[in-house]
N, C-alpha and C positions, 0 to 999 in steps of 0.2 A: 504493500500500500504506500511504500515511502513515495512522495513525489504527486500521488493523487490528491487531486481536492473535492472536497463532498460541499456543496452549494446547496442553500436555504433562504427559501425569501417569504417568511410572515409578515401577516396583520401585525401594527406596532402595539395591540392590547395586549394588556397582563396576561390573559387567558393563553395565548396562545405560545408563553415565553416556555410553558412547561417542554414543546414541541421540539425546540430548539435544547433542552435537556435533554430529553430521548433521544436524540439525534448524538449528540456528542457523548453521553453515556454508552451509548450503541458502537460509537469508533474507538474510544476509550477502552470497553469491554476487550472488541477485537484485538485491542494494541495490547492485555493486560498490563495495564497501566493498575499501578496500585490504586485502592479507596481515598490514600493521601491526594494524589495528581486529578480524579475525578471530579472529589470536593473543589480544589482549590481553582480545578477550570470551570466548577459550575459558579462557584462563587464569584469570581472574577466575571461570567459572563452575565450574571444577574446585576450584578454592577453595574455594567455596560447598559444592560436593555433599561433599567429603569432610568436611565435617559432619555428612553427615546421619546417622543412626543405620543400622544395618542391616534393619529391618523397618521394613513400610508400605510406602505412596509418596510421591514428593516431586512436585511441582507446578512447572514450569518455565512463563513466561508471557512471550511476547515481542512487545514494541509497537514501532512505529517513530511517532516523535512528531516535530515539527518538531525537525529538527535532533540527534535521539539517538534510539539505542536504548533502550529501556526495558526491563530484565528482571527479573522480578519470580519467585523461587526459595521455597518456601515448603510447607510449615509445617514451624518450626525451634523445638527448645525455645527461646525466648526469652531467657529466663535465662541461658542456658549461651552462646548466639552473642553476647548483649550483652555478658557479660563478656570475651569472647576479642577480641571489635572495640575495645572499652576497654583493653585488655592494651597496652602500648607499652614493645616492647624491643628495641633497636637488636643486638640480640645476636641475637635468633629470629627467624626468618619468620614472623611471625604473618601471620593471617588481615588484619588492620588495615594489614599495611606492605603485603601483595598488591594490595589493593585500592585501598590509594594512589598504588599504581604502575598501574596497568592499566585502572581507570576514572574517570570525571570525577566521580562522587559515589556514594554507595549511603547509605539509612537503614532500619534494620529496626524494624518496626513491633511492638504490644504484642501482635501475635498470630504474630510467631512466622515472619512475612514479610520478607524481604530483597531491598528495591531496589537494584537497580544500574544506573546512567545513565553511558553511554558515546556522547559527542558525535560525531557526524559532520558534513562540511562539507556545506552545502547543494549545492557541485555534485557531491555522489558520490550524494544523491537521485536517484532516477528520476525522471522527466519525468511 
């Protein structure tokens, strides 16, 4: 699977975030990825979604690249997630202290796209 990417594009409602869990639980599975890497990419992705706005759809993109997962959430007002990942307050749960916790890097790009890169070891690859 290294190199494929799996493409999902939901309703930006609450309801429909659980869909985008099933999905990456289900590649996660395949990968045996430990319950630790599971949690911490659902986490990090519910992060992400309860950003989005309530209309449209949001665009979930998941790659498995040497050595990490690759999830790429998108399209985000830009403006509005750059400033919230810039936000640093040791007081709130920001979006910026989640994602410090939960994955090994994320950059969002000028169009409004949110990378997140969460390492796996190479022997939890599949063969």
């Amino acid at each position: 699977m290294t190199g494929d990417e799996i493409t999902l594009t939901i309703p930006r409602e609450e309801p429909f975030h659980e869909v985008a869990h099933l999905v990456l639980g289900g590649v996660a599975a395949r990968l045996n990825l430990t319950f630790e890497h599971i949690d911490d990419l659902e986490t990090a992705l519910d992060a992400v979604l309860e950003r989005a706005s309530d209309d449209g759809e949001v665009t979930v993109r998941l790659q498995l690249t040497d050595g990490a997962i690759v999830t790429r959430v998108g399209p985000f007002a830009a403006d509005r997630l750059r400033a919230e990942l810039e936000r640093d307050s040791a007081d709130d749960v920001t979006l910026r202290r989640v994602l410090d916790t939960v994955v090994d890097g994320y950059e969002l790009d000028g169009e409004g796209w949110l990378e997140l890169t969460k390492a796996v070891e190479h022997e939890e690859l599949p063969a």
